[in-house]
Backbone as a printed PyTorch tensor [residue, N CA C, xyz], in Angstrom:
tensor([[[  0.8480,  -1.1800,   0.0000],
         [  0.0000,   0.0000,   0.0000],
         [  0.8860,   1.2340,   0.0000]],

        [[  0.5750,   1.8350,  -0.8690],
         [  1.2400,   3.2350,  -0.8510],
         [  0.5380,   4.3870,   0.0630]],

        [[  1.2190,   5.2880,   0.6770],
         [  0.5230,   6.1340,   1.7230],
         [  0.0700,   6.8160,   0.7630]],

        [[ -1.3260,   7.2870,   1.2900],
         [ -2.3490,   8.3260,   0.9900],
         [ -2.2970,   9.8990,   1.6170]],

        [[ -2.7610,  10.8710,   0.7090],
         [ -2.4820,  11.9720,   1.8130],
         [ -3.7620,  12.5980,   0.9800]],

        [[ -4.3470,  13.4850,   2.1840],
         [ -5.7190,  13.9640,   1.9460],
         [ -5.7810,  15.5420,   2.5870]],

        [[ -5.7290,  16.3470,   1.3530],
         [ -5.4370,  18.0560,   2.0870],
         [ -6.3450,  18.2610,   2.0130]],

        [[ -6.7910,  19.1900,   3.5380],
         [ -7.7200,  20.2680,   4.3510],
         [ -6.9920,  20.9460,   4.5380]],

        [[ -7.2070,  22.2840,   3.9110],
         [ -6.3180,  23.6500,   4.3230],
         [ -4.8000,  23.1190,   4.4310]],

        [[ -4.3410,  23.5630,   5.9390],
         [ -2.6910,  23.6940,   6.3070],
         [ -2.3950,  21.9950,   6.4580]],

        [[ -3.1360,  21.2180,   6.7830],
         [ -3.2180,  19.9210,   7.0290],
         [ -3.2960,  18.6650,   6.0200]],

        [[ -2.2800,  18.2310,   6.3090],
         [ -2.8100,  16.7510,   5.5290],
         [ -3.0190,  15.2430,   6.3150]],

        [[ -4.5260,  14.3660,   6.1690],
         [ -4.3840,  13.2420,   6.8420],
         [ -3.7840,  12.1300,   5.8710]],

        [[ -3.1820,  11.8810,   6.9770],
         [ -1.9000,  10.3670,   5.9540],
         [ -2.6090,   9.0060,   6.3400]],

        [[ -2.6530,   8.2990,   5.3290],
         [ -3.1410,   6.4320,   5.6330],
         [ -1.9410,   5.9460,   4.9060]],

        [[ -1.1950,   5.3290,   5.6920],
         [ -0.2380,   4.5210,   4.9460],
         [  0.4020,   3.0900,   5.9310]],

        [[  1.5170,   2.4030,   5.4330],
         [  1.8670,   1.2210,   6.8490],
         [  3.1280,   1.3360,   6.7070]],

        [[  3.2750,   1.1910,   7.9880],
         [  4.6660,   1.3330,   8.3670],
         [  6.0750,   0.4460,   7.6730]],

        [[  5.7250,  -0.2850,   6.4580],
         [  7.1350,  -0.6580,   6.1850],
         [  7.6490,  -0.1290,   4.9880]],

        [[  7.1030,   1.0070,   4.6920],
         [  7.0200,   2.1030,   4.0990],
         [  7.6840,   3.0540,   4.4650]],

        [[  7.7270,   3.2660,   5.4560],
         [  8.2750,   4.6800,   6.2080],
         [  9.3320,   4.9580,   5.8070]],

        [[ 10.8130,   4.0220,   5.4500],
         [ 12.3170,   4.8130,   5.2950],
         [ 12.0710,   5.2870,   4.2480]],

        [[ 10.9820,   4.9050,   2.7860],
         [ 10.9310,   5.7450,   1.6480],
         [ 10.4440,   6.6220,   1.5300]],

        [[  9.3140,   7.0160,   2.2690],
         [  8.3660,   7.9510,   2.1190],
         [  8.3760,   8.9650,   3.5570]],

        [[  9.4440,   8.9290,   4.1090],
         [  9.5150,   9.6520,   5.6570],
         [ 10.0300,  11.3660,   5.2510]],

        [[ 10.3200,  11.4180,   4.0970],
         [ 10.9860,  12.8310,   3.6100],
         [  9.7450,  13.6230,   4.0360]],

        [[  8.1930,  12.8020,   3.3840],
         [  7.1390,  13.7700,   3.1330],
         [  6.6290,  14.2190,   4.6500]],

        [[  7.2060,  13.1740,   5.7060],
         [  6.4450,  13.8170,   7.1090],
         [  7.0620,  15.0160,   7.7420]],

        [[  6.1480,  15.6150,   8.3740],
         [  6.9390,  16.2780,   9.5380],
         [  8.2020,  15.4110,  10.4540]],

        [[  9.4410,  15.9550,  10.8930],
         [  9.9210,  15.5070,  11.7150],
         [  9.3970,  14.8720,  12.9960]],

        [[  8.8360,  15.3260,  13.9620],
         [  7.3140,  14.5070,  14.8550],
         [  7.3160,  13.7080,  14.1150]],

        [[  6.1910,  13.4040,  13.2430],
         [  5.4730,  12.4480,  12.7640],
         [  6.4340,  11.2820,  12.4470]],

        [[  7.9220,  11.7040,  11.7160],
         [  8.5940,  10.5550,  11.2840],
         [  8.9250,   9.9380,  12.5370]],

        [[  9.7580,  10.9860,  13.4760],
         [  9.5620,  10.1990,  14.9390],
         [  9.2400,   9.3650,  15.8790]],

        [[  7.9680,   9.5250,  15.3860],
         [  6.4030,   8.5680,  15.7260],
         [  6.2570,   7.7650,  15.1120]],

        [[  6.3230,   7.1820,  13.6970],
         [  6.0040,   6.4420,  12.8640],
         [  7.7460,   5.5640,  13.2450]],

        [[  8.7910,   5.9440,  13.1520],
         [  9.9050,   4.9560,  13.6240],
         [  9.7860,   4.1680,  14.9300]],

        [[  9.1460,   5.5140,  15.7670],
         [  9.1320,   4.4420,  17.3240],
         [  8.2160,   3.1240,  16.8990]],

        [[  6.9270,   3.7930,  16.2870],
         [  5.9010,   2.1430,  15.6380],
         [  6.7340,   1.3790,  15.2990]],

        [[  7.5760,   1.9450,  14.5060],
         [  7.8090,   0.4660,  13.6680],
         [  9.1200,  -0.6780,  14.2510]],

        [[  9.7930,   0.2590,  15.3320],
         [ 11.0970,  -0.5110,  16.2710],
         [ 10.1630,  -1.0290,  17.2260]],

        [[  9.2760,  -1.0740,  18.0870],
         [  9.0270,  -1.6610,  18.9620],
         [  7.8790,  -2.8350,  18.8060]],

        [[  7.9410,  -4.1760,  19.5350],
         [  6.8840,  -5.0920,  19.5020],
         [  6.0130,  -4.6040,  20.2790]],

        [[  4.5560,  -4.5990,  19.8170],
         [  3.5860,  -4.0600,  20.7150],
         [  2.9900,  -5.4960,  21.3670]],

        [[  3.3940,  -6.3530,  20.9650],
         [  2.2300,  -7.4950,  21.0890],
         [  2.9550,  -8.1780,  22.5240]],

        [[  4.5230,  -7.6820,  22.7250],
         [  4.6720,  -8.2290,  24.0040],
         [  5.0400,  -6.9910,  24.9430]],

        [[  4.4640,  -6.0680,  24.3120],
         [  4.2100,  -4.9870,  25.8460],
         [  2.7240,  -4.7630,  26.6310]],

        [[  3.2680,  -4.4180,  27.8150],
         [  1.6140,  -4.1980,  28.4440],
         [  0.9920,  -2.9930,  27.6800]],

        [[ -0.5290,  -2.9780,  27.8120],
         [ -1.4790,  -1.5060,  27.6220],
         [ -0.7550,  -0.6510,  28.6670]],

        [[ -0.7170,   0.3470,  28.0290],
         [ -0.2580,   1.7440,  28.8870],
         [  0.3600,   2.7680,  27.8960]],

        [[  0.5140,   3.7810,  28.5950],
         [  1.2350,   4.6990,  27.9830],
         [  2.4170,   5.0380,  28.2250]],

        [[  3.1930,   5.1870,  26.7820],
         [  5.0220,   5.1040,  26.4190],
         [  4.8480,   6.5750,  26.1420]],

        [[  6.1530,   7.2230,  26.3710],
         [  6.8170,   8.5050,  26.2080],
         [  7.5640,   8.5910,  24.7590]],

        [[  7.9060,   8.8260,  24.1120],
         [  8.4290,   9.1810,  22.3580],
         [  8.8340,  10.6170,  22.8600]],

        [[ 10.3270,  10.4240,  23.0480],
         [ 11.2750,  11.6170,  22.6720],
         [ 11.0230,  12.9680,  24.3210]],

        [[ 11.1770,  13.8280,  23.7020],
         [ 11.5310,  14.9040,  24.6150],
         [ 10.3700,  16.1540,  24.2450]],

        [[  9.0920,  15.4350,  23.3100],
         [  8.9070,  16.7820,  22.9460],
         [  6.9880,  16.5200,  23.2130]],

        [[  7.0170,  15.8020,  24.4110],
         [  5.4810,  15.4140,  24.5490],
         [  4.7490,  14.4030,  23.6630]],

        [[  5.3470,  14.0340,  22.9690],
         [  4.7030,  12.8120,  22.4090],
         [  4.5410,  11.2310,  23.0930]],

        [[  3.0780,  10.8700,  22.6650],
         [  2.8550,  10.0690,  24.0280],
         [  2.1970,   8.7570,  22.9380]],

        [[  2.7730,   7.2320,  23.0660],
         [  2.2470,   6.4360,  22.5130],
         [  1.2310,   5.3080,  23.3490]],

        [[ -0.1860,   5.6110,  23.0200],
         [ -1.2610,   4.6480,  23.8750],
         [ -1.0800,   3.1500,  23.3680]],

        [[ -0.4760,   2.3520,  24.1550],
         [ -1.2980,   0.6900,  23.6620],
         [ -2.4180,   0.5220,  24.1490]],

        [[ -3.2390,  -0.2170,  23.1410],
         [ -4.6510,  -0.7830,  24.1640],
         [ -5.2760,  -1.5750,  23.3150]],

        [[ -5.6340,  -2.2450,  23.7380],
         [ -6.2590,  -3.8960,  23.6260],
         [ -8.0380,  -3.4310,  23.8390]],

        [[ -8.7600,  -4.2760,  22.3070],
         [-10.4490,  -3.6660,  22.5350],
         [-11.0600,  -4.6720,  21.7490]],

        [[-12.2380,  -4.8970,  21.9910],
         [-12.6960,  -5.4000,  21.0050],
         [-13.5870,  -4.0770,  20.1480]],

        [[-13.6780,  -3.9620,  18.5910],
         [-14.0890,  -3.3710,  18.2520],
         [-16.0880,  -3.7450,  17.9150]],

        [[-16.6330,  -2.8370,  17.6240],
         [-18.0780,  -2.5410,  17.6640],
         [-18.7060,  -1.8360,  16.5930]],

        [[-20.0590,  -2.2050,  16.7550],
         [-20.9560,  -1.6160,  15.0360],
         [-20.6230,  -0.2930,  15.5940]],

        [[-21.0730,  -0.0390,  14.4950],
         [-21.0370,   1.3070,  13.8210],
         [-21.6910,   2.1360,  14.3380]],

        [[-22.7330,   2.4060,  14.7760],
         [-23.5550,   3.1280,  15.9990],
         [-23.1520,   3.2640,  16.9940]],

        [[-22.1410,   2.2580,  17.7770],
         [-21.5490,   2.4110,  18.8360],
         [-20.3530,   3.0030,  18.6560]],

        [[-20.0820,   3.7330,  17.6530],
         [-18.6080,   4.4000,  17.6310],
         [-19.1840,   5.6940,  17.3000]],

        [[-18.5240,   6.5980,  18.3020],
         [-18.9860,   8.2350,  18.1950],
         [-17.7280,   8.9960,  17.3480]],

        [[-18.0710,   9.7100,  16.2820],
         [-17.1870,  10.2450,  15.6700],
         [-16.2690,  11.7760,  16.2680]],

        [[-15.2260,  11.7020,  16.5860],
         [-14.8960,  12.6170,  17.0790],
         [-13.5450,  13.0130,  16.6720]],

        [[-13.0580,  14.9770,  16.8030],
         [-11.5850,  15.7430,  17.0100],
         [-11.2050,  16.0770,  17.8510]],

        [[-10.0390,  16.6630,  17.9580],
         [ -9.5320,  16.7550,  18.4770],
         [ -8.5460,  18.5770,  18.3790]],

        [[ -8.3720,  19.1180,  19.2460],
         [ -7.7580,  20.4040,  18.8480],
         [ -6.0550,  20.3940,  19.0660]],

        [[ -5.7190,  19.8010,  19.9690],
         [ -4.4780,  20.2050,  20.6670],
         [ -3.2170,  19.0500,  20.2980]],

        [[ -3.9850,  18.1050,  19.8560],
         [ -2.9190,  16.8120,  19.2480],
         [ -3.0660,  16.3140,  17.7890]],

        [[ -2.3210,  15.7580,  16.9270],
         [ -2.6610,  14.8090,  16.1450],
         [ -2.4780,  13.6120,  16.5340]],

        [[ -3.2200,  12.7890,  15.7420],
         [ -3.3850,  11.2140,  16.2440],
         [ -2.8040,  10.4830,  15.0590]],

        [[ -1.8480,   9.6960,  15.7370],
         [ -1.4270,   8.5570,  15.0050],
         [ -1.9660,   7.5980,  15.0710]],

        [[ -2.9760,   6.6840,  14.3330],
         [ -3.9060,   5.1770,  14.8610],
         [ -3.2210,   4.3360,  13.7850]],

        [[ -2.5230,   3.5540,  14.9120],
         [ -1.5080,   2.0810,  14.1490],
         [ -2.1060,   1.1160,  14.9530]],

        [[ -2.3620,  -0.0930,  13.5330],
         [ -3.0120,  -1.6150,  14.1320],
         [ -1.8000,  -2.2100,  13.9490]],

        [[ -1.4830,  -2.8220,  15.3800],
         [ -0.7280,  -3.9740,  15.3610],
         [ -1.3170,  -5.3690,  15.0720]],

        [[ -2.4040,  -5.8140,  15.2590],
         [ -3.2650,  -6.6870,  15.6070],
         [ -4.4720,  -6.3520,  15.2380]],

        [[ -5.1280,  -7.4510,  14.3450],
         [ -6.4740,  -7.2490,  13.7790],
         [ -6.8700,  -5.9100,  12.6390]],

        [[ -8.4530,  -6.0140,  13.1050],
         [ -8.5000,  -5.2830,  11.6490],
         [ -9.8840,  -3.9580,  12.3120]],

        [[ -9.9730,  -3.0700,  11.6260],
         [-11.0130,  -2.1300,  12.0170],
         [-11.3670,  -1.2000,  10.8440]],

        [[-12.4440,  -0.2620,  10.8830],
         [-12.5660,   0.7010,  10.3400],
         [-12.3880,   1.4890,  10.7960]],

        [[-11.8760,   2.8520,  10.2460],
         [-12.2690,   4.0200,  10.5470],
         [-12.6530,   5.5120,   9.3750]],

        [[-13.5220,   5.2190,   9.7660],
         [-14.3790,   6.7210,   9.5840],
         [-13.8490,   7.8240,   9.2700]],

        [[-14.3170,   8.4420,   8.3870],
         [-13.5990,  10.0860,   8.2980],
         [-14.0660,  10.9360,   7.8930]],

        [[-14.0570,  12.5620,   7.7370],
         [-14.4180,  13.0720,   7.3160],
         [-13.9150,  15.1190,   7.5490]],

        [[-13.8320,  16.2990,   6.6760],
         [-13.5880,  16.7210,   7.3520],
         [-14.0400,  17.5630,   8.1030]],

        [[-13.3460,  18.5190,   8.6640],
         [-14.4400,  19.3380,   9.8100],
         [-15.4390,  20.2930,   8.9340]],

        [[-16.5190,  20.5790,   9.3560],
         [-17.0920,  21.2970,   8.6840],
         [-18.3610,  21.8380,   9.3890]],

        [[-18.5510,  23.1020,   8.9280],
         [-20.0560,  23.3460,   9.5600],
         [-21.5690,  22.5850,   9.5650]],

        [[-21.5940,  21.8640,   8.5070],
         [-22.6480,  20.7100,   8.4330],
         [-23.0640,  19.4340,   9.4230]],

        [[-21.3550,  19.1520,  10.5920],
         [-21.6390,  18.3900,  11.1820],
         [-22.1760,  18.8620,  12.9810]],

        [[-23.0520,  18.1990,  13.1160],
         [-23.7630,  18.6180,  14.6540],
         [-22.9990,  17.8240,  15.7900]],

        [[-22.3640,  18.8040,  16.4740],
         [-22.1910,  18.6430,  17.7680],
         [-22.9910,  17.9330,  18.5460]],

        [[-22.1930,  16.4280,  19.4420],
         [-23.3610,  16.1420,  20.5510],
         [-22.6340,  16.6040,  21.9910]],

        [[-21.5220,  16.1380,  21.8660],
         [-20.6540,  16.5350,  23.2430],
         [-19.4980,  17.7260,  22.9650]],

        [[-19.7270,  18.9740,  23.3960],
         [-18.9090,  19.8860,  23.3040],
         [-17.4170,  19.6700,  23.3970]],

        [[-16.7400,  20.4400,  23.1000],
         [-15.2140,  20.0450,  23.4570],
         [-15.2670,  19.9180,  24.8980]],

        [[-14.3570,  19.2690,  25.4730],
         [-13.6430,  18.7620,  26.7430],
         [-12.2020,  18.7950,  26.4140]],

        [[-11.7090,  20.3210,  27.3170],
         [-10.4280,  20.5410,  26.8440],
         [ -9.6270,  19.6180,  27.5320]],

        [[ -9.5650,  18.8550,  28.6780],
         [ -9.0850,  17.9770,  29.5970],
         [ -8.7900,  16.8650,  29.3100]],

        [[ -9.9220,  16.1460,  28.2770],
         [ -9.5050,  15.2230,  27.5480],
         [ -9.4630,  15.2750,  25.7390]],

        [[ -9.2650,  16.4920,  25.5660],
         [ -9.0870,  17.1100,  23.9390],
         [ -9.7250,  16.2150,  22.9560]],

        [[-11.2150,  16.4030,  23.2810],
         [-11.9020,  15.6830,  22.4960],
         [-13.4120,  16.2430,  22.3720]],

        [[-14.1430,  16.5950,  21.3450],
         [-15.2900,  17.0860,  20.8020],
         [-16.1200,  15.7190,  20.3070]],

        [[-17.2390,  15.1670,  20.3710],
         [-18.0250,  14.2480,  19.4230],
         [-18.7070,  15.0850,  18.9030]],

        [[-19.1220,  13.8370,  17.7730],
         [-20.0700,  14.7170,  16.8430],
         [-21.3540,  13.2280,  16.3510]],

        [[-22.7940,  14.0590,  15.9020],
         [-23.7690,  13.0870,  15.2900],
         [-23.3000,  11.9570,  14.4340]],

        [[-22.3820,  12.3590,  13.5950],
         [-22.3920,  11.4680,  12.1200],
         [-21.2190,  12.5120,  11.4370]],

        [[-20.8530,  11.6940,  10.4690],
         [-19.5450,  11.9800,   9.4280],
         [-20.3010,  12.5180,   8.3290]],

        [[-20.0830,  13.7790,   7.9300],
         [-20.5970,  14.2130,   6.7420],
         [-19.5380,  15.0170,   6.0820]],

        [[-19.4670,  14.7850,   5.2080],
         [-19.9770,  13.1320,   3.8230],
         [-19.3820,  11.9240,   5.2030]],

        [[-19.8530,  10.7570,   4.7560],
         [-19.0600,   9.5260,   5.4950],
         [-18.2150,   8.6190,   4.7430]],

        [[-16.8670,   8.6530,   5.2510],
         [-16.4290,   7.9690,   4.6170],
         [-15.1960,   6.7000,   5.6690]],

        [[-14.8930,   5.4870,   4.8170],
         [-14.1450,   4.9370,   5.7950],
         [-12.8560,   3.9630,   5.2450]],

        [[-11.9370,   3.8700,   6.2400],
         [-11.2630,   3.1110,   5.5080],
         [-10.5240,   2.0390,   6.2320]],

        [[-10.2740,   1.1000,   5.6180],
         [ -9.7690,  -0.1800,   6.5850],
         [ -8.1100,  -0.0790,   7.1820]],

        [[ -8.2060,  -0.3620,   8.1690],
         [ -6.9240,  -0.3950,   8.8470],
         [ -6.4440,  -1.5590,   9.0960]],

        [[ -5.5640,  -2.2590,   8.9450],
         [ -4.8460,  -3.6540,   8.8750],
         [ -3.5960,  -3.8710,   9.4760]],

        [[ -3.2800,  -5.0690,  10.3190],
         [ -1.9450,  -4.7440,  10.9640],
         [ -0.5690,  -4.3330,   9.7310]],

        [[ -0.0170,  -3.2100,  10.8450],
         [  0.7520,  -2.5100,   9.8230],
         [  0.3200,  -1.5780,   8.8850]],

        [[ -0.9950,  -1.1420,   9.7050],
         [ -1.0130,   0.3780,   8.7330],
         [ -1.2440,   1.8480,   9.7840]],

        [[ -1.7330,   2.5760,   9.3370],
         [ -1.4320,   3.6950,  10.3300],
         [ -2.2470,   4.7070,   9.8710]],

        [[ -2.9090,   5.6670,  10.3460],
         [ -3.4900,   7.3420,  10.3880],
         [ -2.9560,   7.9670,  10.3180]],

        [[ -2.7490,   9.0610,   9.8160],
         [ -2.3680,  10.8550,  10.7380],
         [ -3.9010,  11.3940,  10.8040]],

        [[ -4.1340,  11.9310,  12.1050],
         [ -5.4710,  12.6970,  11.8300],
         [ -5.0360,  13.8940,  12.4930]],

        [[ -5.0320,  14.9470,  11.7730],
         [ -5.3480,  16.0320,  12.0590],
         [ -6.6650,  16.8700,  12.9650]],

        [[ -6.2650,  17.8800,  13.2040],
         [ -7.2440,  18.5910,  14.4050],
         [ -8.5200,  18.6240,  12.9920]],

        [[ -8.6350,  19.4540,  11.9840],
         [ -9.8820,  19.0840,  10.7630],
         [-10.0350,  17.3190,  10.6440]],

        [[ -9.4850,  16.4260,  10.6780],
         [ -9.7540,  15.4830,  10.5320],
         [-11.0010,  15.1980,  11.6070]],

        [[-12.2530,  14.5090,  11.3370],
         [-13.1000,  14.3040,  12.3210],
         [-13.0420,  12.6160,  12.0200]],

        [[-13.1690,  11.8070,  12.9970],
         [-12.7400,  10.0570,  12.6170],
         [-13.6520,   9.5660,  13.6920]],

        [[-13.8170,   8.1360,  13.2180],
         [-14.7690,   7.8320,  14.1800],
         [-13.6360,   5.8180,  13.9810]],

        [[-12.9010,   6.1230,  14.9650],
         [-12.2810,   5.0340,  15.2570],
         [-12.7990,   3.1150,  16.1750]],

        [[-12.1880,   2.1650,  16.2150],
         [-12.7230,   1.2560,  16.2140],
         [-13.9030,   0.2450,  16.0350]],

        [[-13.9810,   0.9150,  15.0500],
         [-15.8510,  -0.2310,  13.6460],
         [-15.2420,  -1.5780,  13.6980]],

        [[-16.1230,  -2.2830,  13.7260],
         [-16.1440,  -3.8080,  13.3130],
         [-16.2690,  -3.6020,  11.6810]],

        [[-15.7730,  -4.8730,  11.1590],
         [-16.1800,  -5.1870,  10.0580],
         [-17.4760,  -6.0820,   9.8070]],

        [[-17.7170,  -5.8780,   8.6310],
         [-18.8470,  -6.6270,   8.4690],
         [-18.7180,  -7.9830,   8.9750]],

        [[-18.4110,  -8.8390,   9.3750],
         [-18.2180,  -9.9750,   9.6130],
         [-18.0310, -10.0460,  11.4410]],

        [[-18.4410,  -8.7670,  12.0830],
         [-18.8490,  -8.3270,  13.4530],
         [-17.7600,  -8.2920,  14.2070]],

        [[-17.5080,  -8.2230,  15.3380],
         [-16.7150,  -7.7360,  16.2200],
         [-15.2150,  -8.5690,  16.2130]],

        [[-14.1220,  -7.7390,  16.3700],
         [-13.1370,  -8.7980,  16.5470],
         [-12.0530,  -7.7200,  17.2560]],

        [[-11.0690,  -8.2420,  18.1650],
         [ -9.8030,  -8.2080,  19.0960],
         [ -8.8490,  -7.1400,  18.0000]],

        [[ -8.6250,  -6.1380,  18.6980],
         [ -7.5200,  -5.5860,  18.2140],
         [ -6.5330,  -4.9620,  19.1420]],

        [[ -5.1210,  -4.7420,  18.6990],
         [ -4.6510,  -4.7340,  19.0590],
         [ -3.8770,  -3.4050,  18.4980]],

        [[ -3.9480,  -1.9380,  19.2790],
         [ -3.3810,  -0.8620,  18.5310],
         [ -2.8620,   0.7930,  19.1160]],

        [[ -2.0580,   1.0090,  18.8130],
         [ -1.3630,   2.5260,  19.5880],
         [ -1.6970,   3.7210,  18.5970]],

        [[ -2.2740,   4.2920,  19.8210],
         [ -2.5750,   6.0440,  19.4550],
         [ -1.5220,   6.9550,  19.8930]],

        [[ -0.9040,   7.4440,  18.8590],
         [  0.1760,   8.4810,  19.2450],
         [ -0.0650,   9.7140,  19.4060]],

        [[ -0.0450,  10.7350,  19.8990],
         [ -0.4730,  12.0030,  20.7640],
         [  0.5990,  12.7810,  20.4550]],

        [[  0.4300,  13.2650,  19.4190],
         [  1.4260,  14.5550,  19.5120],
         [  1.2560,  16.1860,  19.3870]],

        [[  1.3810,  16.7330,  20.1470],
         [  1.0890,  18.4400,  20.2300],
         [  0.8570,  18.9730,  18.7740]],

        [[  0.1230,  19.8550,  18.9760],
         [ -0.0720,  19.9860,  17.5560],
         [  1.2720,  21.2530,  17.6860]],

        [[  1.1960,  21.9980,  18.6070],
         [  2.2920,  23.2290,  18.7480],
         [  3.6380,  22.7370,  18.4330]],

        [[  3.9800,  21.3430,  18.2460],
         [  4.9990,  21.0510,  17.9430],
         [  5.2150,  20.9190,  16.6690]],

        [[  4.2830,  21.1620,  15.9250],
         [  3.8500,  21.2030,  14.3760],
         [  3.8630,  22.3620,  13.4010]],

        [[  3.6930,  23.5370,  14.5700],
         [  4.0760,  24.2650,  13.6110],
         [  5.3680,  24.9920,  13.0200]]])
């Protein structure tokens, strides 16, 4: 799979997998390549859930273990203050996308504490499969609605959200 990149304004969201990265790492931000190397040096499958530290500059990598869920049960939501890196080590999921826009309705206001806004529904909706060894960038415009089952219903995954300042971005 070749990485994808999808411009909103100053932003671009990236879908691509990590054994990719030494060719295509020119196009990231420094962060991001950062982030995308720590993925790809470390085994996630024999570390505990928790949260890892990446570097000196606030970047924070989540493991966590879920089973994923229909589609109704996943609330689509942004974020202001981080971008998100979503890498599957394990299993398979959808995610949702779309970008920010005035068309979509607010259900839960921002919560600056946990830097996160939901929203009704993805408009337009769109989604795309994530497979071990592939990865996100979502941007603060990026609105995503992370861990969908596939049609074939719920299944175990296994995957790290990377947290990085967006102030370190610019």
């Amino acid at each position: 799979m070749r990485f994808l990149r999808m411009k909103i304004g100053a932003y671009e969201m990236i879908i691509g997998t990590i054994d990719l990265i030494e060719v295509e790492q020119a196009a990231y931000h420094p962060a991001i390549a950062e982030a995308l190397h720590y993925l790809a040096e470390h085994d996630f499958t024999k570390m505990e859930d928790g949260k890892y530290p990446i570097g000196e500059h606030g970047i924070v990598a989540n493991l966590q273990r879920y089973q994923t869920r229909p589609e109704e049960d996943c609330k689509p939501e942004s974020h202001q203050e981080f971008v998100d890196i979503q890498y599957v080590v394990e299993g398979e999921e959808y995610l949702g996308w779309c970008p920010l826009s005035p068309d979509l309705i607010v259900t839960e206001e921002y919560d600056a504490e946990r830097d996160v806004m939901f929203y009704q529904s993805l408009v337009p909706d769109s989604s795309v499969m994530l497979f071990p060894g592939s990865y996100a960038v979502l941007y603060p415009v990026d609105v995503h609605r992370p861990c969908m089952a596939l049609e074939d219903g719920p299944g175990p995954v296994t995957k790290v959200v990377v947290k990085i300042p967006v102030d370190i971005l610019l």
